[in-house]
LUMKE-410669 format. One record per residue (C-alpha): residue in one letter; x, y, z; residue number from 0. Coordinates in Angstrom, 2 decimals, always signed. Example, Ala and Ser with C-alpha at 12.3 -4.5 7.8 and 13.67 -1.06 7.14 Angstrom:
<atoms>
ATOM code      xx      yy      zz pos
ATOM    A  +12.30   -4.50   +7.80   0
ATOM    S  +13.67   -1.06   +7.14   1
</atoms>
This chain:
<atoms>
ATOM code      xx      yy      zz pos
ATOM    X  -96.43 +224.86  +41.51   0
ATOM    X  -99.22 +227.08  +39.90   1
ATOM    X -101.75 +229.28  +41.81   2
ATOM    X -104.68 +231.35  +40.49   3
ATOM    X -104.14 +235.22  +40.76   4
ATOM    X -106.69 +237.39  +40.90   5
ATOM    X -105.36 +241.10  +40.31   6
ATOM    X -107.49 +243.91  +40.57   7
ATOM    X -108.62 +245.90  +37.12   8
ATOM    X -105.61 +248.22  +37.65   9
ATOM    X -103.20 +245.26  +38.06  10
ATOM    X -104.31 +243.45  +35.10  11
ATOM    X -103.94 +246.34  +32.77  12
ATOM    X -100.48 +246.80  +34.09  13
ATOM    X  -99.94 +242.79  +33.90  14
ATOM    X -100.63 +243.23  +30.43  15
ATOM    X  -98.37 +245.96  +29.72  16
ATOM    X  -95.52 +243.67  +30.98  17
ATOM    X  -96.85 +240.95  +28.70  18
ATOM    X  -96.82 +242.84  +25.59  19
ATOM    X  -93.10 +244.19  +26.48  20
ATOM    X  -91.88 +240.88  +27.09  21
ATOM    X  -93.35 +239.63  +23.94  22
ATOM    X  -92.11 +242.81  +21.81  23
ATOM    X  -88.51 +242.28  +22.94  24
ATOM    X  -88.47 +238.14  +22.76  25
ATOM    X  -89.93 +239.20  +18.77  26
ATOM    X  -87.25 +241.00  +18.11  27
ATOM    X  -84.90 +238.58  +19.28  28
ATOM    X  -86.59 +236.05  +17.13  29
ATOM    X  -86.13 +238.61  +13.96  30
ATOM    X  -82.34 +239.12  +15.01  31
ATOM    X  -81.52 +235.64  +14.68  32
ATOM    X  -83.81 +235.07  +11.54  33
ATOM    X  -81.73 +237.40   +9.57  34
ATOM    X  -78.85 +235.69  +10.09  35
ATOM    X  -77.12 +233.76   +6.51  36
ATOM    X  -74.76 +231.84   +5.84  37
ATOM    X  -71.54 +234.90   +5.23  38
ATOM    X  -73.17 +237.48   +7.59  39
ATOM    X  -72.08 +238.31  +11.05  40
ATOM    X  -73.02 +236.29  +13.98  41
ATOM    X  -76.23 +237.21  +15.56  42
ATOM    X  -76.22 +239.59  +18.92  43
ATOM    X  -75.50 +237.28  +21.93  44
ATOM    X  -77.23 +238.26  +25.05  45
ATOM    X  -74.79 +240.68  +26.47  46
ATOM    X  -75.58 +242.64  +23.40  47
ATOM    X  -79.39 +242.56  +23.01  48
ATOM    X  -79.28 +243.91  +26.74  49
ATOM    X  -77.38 +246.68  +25.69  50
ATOM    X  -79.49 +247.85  +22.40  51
ATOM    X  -82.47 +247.28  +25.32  52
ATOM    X  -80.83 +249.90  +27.12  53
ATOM    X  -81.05 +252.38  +23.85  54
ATOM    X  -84.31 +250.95  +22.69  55
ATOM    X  -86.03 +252.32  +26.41  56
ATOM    X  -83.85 +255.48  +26.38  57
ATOM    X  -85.65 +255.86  +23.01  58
ATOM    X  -89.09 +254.52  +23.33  59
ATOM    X  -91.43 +256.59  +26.25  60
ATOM    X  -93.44 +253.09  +26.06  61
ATOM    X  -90.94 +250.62  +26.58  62
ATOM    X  -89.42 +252.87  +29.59  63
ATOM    X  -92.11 +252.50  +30.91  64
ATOM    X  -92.31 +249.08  +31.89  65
ATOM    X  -90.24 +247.05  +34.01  66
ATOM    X  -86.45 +246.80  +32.85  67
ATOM    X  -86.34 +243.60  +34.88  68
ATOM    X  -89.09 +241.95  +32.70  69
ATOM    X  -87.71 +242.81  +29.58  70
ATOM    X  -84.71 +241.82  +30.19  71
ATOM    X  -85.79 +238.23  +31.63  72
ATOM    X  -87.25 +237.72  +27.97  73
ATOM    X  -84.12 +238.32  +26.44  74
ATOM    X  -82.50 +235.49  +28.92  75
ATOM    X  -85.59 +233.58  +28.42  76
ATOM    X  -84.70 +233.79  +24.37  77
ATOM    X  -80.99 +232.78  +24.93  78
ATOM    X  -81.90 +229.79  +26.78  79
ATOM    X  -84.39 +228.83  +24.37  80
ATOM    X  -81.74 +229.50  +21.46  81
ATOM    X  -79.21 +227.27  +23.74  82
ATOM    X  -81.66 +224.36  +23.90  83
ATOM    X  -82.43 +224.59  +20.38  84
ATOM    X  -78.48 +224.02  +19.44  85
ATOM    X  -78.62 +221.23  +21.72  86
ATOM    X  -81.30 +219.77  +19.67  87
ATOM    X  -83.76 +218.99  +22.95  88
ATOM    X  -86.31 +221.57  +22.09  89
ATOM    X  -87.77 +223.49  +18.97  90
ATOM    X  -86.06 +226.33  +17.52  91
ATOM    X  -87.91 +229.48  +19.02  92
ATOM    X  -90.29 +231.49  +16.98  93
ATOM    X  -92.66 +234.31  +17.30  94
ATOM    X  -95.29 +235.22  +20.36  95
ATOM    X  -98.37 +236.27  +19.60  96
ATOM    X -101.02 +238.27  +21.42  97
ATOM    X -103.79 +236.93  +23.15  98
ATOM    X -101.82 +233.59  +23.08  99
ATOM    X  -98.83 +234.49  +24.51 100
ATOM    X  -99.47 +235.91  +27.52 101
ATOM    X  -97.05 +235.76  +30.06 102
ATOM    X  -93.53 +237.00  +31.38 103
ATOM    X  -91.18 +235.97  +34.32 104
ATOM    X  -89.51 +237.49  +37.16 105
ATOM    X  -86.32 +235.70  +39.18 106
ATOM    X  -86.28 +237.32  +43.14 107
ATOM    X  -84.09 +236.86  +45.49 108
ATOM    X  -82.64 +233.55  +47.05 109
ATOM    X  -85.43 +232.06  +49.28 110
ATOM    X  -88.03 +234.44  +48.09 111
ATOM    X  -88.95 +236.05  +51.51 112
ATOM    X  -89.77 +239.46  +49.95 113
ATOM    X  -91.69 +238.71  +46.56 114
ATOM    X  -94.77 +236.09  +48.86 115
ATOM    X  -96.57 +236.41  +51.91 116
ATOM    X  -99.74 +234.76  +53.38 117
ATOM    X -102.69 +236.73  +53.97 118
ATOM    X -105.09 +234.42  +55.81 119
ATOM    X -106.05 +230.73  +55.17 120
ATOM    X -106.57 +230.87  +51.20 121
ATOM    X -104.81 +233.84  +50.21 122
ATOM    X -101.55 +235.39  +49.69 123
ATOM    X  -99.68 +238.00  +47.96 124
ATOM    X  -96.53 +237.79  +45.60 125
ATOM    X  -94.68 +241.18  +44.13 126
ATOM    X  -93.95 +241.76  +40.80 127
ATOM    X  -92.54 +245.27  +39.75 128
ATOM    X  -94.32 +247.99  +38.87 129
ATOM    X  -97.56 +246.33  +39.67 130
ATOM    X  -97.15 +245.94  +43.63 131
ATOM    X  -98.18 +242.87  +45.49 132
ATOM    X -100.77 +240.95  +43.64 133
ATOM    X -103.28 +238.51  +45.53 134
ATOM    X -103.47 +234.56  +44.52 135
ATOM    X -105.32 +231.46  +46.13 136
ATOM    X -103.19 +229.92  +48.59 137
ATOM    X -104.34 +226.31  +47.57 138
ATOM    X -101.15 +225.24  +48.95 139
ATOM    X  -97.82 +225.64  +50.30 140
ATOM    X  -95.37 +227.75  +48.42 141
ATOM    X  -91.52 +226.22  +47.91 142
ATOM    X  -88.92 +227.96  +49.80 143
ATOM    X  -87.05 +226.93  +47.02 144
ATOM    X  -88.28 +228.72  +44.00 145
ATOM    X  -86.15 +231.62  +43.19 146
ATOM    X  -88.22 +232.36  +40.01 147
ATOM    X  -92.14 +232.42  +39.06 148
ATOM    X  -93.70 +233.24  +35.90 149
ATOM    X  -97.29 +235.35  +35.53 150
ATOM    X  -99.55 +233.79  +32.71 151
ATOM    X -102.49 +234.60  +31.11 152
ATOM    X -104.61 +231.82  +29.53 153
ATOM    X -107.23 +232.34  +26.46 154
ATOM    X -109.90 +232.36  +29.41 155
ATOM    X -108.62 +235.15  +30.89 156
ATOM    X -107.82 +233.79  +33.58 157
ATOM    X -104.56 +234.88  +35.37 158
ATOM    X -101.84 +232.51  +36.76 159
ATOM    X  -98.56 +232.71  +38.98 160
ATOM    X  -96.32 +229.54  +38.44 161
ATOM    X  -93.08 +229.79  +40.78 162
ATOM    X  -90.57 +227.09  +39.55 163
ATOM    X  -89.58 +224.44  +41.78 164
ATOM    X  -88.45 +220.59  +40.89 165
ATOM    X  -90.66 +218.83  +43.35 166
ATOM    X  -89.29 +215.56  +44.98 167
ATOM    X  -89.96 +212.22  +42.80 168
ATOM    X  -92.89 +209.98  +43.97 169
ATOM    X  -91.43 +206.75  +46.09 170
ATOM    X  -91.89 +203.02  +44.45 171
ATOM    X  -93.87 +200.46  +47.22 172
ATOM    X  -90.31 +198.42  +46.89 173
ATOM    X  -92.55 +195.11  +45.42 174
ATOM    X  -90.88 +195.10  +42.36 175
ATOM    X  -94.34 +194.92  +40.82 176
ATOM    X  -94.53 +196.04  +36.67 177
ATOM    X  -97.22 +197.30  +35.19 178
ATOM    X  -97.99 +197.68  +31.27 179
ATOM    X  -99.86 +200.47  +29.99 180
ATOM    X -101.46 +200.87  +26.59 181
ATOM    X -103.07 +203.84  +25.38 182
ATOM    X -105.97 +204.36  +22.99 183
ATOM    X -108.36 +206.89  +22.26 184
ATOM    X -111.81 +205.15  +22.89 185
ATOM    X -110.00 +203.94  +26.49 186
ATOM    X -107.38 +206.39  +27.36 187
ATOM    X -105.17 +203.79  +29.56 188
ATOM    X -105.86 +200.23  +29.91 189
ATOM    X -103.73 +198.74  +32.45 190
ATOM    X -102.51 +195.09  +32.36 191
ATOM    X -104.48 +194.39  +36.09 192
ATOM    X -107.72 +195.08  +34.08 193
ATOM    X -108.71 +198.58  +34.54 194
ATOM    X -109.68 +200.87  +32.12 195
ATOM    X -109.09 +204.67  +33.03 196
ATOM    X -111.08 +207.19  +30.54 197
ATOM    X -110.39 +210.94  +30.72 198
ATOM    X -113.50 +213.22  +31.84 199
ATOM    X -114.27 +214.98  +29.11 200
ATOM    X -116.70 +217.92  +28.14 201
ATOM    X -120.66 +217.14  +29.39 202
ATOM    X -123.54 +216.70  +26.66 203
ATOM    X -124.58 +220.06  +27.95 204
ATOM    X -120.96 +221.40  +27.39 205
ATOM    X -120.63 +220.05  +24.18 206
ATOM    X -124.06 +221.58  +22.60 207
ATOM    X -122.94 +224.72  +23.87 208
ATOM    X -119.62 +224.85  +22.15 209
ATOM    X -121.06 +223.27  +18.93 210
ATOM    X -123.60 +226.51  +19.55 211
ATOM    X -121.08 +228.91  +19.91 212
ATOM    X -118.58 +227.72  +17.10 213
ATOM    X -121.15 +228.30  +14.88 214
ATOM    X -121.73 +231.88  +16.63 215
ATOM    X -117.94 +232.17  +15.98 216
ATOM    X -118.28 +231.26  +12.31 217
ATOM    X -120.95 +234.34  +11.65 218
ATOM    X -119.12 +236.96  +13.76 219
ATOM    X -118.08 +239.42  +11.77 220
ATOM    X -113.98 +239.31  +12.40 221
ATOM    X -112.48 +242.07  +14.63 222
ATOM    X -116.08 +242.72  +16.05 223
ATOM    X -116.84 +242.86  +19.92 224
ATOM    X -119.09 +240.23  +19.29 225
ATOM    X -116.29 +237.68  +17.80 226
ATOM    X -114.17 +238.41  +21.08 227
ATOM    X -117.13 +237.49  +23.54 228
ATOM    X -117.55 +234.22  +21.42 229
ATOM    X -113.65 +233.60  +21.29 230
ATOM    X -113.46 +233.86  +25.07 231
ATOM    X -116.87 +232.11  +25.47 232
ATOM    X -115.37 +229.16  +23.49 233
ATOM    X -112.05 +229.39  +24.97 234
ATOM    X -113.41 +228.86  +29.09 235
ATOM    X -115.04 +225.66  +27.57 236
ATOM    X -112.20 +224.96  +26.07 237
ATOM    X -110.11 +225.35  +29.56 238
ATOM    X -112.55 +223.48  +31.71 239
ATOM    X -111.64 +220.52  +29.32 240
ATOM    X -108.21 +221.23  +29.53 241
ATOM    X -108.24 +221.66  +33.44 242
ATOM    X -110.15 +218.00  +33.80 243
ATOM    X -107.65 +216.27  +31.76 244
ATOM    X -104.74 +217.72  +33.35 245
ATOM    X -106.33 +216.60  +36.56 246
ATOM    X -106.67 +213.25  +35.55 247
ATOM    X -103.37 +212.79  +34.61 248
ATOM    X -101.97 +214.21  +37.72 249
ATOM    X -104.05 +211.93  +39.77 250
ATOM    X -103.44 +209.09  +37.35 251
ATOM    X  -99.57 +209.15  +37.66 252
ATOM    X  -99.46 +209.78  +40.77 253
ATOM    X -101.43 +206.71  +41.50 254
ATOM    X  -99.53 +204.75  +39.24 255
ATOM    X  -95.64 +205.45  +40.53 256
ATOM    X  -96.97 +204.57  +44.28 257
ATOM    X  -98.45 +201.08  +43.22 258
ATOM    X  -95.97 +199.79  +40.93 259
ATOM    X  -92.00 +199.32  +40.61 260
ATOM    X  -91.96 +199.54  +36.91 261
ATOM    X  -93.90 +201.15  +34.48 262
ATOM    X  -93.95 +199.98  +30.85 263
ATOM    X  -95.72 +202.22  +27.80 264
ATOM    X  -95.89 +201.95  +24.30 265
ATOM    X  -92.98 +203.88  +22.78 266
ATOM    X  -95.57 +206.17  +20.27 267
ATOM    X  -94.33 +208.86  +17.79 268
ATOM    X  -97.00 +211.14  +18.63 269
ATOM    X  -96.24 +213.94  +16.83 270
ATOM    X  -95.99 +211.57  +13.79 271
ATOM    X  -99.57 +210.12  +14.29 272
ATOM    X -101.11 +213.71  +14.61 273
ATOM    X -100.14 +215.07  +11.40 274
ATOM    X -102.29 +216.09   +9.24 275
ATOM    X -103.46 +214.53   +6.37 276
ATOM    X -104.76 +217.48   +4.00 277
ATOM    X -101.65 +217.08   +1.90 278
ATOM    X -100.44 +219.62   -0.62 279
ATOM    X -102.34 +221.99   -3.49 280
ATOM    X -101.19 +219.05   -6.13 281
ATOM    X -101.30 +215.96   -3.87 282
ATOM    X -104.38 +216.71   -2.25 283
ATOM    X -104.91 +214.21   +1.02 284
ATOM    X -107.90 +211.78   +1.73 285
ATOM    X -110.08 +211.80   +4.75 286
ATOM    X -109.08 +214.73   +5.82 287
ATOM    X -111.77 +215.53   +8.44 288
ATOM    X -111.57 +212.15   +9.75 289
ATOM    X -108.25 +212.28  +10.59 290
ATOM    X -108.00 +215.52  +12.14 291
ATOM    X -111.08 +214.08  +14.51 292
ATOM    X -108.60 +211.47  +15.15 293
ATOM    X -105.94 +214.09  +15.54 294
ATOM    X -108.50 +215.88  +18.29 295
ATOM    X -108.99 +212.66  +20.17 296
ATOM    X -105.49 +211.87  +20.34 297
ATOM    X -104.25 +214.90  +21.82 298
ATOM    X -107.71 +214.76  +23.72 299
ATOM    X -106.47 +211.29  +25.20 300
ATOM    X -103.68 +212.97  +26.91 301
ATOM    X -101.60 +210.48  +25.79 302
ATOM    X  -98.33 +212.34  +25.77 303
ATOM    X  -98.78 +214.65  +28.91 304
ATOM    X  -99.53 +211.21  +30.71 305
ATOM    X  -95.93 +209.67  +29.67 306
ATOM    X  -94.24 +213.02  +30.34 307
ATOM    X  -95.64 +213.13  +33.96 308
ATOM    X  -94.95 +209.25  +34.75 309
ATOM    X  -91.33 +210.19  +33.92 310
ATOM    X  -91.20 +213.04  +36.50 311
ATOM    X  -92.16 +211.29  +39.15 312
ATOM    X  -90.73 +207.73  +38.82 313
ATOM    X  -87.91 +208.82  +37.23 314
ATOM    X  -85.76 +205.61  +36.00 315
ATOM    X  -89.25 +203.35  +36.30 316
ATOM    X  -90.64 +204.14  +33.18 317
ATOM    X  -89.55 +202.18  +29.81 318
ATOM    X  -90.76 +202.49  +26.47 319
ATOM    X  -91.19 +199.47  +24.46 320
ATOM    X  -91.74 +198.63  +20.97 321
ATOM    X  -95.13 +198.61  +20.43 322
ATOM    X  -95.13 +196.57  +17.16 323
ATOM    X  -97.85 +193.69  +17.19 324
ATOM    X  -98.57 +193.84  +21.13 325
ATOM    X -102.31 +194.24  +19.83 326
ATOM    X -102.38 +191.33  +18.07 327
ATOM    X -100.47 +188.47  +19.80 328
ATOM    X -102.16 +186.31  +22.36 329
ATOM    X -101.56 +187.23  +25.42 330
ATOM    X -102.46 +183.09  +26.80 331
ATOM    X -100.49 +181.07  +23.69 332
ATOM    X  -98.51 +183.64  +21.94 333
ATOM    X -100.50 +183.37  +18.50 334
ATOM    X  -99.92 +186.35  +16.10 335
ATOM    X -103.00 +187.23  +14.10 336
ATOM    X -104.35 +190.49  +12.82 337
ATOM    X -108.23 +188.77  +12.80 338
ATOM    X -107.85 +187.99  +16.20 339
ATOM    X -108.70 +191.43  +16.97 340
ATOM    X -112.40 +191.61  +16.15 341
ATOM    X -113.23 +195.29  +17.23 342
ATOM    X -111.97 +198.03  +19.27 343
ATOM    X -112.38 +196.48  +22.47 344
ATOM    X -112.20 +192.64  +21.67 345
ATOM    X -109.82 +190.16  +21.05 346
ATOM    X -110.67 +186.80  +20.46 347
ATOM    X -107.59 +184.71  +19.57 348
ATOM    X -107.97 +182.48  +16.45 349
ATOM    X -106.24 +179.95  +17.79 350
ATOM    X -106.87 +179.22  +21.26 351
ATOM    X -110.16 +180.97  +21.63 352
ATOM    X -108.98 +183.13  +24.59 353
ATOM    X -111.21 +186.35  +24.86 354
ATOM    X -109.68 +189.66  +26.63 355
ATOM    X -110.40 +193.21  +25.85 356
ATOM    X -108.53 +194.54  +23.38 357
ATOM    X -106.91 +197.20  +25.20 358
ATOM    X -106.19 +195.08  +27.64 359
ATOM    X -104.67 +192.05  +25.97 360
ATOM    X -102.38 +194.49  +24.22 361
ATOM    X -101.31 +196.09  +28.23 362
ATOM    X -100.22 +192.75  +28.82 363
ATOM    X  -98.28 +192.36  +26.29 364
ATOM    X  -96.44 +195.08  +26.89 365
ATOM    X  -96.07 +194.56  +30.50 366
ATOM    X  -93.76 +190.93  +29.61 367
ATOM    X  -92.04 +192.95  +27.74 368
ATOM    X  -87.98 +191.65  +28.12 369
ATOM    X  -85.27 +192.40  +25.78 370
ATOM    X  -87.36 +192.88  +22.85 371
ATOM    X  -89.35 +190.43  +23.13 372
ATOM    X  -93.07 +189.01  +24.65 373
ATOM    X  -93.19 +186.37  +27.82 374
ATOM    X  -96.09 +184.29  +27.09 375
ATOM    X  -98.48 +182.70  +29.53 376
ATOM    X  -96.52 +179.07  +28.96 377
ATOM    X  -92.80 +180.50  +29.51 378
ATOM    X  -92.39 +180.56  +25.69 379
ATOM    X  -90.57 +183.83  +24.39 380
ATOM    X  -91.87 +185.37  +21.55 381
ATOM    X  -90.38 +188.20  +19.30 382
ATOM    X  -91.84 +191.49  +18.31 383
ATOM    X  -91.39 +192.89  +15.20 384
ATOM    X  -89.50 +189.26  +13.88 385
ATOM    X  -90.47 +185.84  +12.76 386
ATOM    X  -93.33 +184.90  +14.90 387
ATOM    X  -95.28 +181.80  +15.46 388
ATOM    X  -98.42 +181.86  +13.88 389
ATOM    X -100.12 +178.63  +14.19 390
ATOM    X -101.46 +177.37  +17.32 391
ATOM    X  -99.65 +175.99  +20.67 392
ATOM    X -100.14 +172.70  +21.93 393
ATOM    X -101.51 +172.63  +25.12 394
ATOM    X  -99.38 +171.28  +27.90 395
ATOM    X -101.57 +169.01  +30.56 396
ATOM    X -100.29 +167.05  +33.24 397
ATOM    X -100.09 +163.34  +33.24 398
</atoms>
């Protein structure tokens, strides 16, 4: 549940200070456990970063200075990250930087009475330490729940207040109806009814103007004032894009886990497709710049985000299926054939002449998906990924 702050010039200096001191002491974390070898003691655990904290602000006029409670929610922060990492569901955690990693959290007390309060209509007020109460948009209602928010800064500059709360999942209609779901880049879902959802991206205008400024960006002389009003420039494009796409998705799945039982999706390695292909200084890599435009398009698709948000709110109702040859079996006989796809967007089978959007051919496939394999238009059960039929299907007529 994220709302927009807006802190006063005082506040946001002071929001910074706790940024940079949550930052310093996750860093330091980060260094602790990087020394670590093979021979050498154990790393500090958390009871004993808290107390070299405790020396490190007797010591330092600038970390004393900032909010103990911050602080030392970074170094809990760090130990849960370090804890995830053993349990090999997240990324081993590695350095924040400024200007990119912006942000700290505070945990209040149960039911959060004392840290928010509504103003009016569209506005309320949450505490955080040391700065006093801060004003947001009240764009909604705020979860009795949350017991913890975190304060964020984007690239923008614009601020953020995030209180963490596991909203309730999003109710099937009980129909039992599936749906298959195939992502692309040109058409960011095609759905197996037909449709064809595209993500909003940037406006003509929009995209002159960042074209404009990254070449701006490209003559600034680094560390000038004139590179950091480009930067920020650049990076509230770059948001608006962000914010549109994050909005589709949110409307998309939403959407999706009310109309439909089951949700099917191509099982994609998407951090294996985005790599890049610039290779090493002795194996030097081809088409580079086309494949990171791929790369942008990709993540520009909001392919993964989409997946991720499907399985929050239908949790249970989404599978992921092999997507090996969906795009180029028949969806009306079952014929396998790489010609039959002539383009991006159309399939013509080369056996029974059945034409279908490409996308969409491919969305049906996946959605008669069952145990591995395809349920053709006839009954007939085809497998992915084995021996398939190739040549074409008698047709079956009455009489």
């Amino acid at each position: 549940m994220r709302f927009r702050l807006t802190p006063t010039p005082a506040q946001e200096q002071a929001l910074l200070e706790h940024c940079s001191h949550a930052r310093y002491v996750w860093n330091l974390a980060v260094e602790q456990h990087q020394h670590w070898r093979p021979g050498r003691a154990s790393a500090p655990g958390y009871a004993e970063q808290c107390r070299q904290l405790t020396e490190a602000r007797r010591e330092s006029a600038w970390l004393a200075a900032g909010s103990h409670t911050v602080q030392q929610q970074a170094l809990r922060d760090f130990t849960q990250a370090m804890a995830n990492f053993f349990a090999r569901t997240h990324r081993r955690p590695t350095w924040r930087k400024a200007g990119v990693h912006e942000g700290f959290r505070i945990v209040g007390k149960r039911g959060n009475h004392w840290d928010v309060r509504r103003l009016s209509r569209k506005v309320g007020q949450v505490w955080i330490p040391k700065v006093g109460w801060v004003r947001f948009r009240w764009s909604r209602k705020v979860p009795d729940a949350a017991k913890s928010f975190r304060i964020n800064r984007d690239r923008a500059g614009r601020w953020h207040v995030a209180f963490a709360v596991i909203p309730p999942p999003v109710d099937g209609p009980g129909t039992g109806e599936v749906i298959g779901i195939d992502r692309g880049v040109a058409v960011s879902a095609a759905l197996s009814t037909g449709e064809n959802l595209v993500v909003p991206g940037l406006r003509e205008t929009e995209t002159t103007r960042l074209q404009r400024l990254q070449r701006g960006l490209a003559r600034a002389k680094p560390g000038s004032n004139r590179r950091a009003r480009v930067k920020t420039a650049i990076a509230r494009i770059k948001a608006r894009q962000t914010d549109r796409r994050k909005d589709w998705v949110e409307k998309t799945s939403t959407t999706l886990a009310r109309r439909y039982d089951l949700i099917r999706v191509e099982n994609l390695k998407i951090r294996s497709m985005v790599r890049s292909a610039r290779g090493t200084f002795t194996a030097p890599g081809t088409n580079v710049r086309a494949k990171a435009g791929l790369n942008r398009s990709i993540h520009e698709a909001g392919w993964g985000l989409l997946v991720i948000r499907l399985e929050d709110k239908a949790p249970g109702r989404v599978e992921k299926v092999n997507p090996a040859y969906t795009s180029q079996i028949c969806h009306a006989c079952g014929q396998c054939a790489a010609e039959s796809r002539e383009s991006q967007a159309v399939f013509r089978c080369r056996a029974c002449g059945h034409v279908d959007h490409a996308d969409g051919n491919a969305a049906k496939n996946i959605r008669d998906i069952a145990a591995g394999r395809v349920v053709t238009a006839r009954g007939a059960l085809q497998p992915l990924g084995g021996a398939v039929n190739r040549e074409p299907q008698p047709v079956l007529t009455s009489g």
